[in-house]
N, C-alpha and C positions, 0 to 999 in steps of 0.2 A: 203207440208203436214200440215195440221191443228193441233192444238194444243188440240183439241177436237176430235181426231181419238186417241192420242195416250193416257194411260194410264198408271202413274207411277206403279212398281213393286219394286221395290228397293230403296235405295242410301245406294250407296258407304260410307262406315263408315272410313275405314282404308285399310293401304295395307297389307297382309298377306304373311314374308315371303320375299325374295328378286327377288323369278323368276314371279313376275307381277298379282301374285293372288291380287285378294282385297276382302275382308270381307265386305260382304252387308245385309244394313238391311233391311230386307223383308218389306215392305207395300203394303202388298198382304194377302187376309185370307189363303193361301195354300202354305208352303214354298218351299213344295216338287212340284209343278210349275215349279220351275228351272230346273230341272231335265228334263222336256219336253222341254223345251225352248231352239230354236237353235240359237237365234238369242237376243240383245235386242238393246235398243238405247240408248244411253248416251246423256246428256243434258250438253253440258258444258256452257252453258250460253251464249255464242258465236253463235254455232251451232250444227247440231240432228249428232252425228258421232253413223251408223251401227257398232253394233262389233259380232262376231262369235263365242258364248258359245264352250269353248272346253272341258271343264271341271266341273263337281259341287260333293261342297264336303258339308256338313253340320258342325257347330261346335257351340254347346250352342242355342239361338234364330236366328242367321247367317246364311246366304249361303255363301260358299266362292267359288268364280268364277276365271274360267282361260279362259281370252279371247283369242284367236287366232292372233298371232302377235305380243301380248304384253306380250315381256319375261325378262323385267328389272323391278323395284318396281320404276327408274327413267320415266320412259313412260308411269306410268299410277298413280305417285303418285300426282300430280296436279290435279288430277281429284274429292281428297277426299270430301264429301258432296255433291257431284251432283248426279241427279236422273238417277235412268235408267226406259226406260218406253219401252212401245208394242205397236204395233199397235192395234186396234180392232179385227184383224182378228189373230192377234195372242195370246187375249184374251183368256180367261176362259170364258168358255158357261154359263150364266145365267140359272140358275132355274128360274120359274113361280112367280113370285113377290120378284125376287131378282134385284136390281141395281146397280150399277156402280156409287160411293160416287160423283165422278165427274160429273154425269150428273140429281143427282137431288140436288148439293147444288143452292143453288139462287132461289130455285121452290119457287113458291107461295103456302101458307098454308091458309088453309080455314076450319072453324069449321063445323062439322054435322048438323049444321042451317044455313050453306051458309054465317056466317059470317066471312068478311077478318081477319085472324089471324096475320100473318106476312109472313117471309119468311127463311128458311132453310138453317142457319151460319155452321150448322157443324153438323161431326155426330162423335159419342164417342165411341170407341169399348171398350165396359166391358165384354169381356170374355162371360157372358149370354148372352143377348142380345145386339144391337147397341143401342143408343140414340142420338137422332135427338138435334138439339140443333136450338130453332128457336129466332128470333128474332121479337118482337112485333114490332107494328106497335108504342110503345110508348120507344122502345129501352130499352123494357125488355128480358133477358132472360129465356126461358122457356124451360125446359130440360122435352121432351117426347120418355118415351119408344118405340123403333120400335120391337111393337108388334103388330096381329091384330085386339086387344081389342079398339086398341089406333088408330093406324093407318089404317084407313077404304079403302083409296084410293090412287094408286100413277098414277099420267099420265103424265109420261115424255114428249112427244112428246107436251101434253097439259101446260107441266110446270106448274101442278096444283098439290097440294095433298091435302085430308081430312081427319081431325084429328077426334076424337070423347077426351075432355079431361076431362078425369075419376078424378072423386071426390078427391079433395087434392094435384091435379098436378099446381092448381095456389097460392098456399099458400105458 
């Protein structure tokens, strides 16, 4: 399996508790996700180990997980800091101009005059909206709202996007 099917949802924070709960930090915009989720994959840096959601419980910005199997805090506390991720198909459904942070960081960014802008380092969740974090082509960075004032055009599959950048976004 590719490392481009799957998409992280979590990591593992700590373990919760001694019967092999762990306390996960959501990196997912829906935490209540879990709740649906029968399955996820653990990334132990080694290899993708399947584990079988049995349980979810919520505490503070946490999900706290009970896998199927793992009923000592010794079997599962090695595990602290690694990702848990999904496959695609056990993704969340996109909305109409909504993406998948992993499949447009790297995209080519391009001004509303066709000029090369740079290419798309990061994106920042502030609570409003997300912002793009691009990097110029002179290894500036240039922090653009992902609004659609600002961002005109996304095409993943073209690995292109168009910016339009509104007065004061380069100062």
């Amino acid at each position: 399996m590719n490392m481009e099917d799957l998409l992280q949802v979590g990591i593992i924070s700590s373990t919760h508790g001694i019967r092999g709960e762990v306390k996960v930090y959501p990196t997912t915009d829906d935490v209540n996700r879990f709740k649906k989720l029968k399955k996820v994959i653990l990334d132990t840096g080694k290899e993708k180990m399947e584990l079988e959601i049995e349980g979810v419980k919520f505490f503070k910005q946490f999900a706290i997980l009970k896998f199927k199997g793992i009923d000592n805090i010794n079997d599962i506390e090695k595990y602290k800091g690694k990702s848990l991720l999904v496959t695609r198909t056990d993704a969340v459904k996109l909305e109409k101009d909504e993406y998948f942070v992993a499949d447009i960081i790297g995209i080519a960014v391009f001004t509303d005059d066709g000029q090369e802008f740079g290419v798309l380092a990061d994106v920042l969740e502030t609570g409003a909206n997300d912002v793009y974090v691009i990097e110029t082509k002179d290894k500036k960075e240039v922090l653009v709202p992902a609004i659609k004032e600002c961002v005109l055009e996304v095409d993943v599959a073209g690995r292109r996007m168009k910016i339009h950048l509104m007065e004061g976004l380069l100062d």
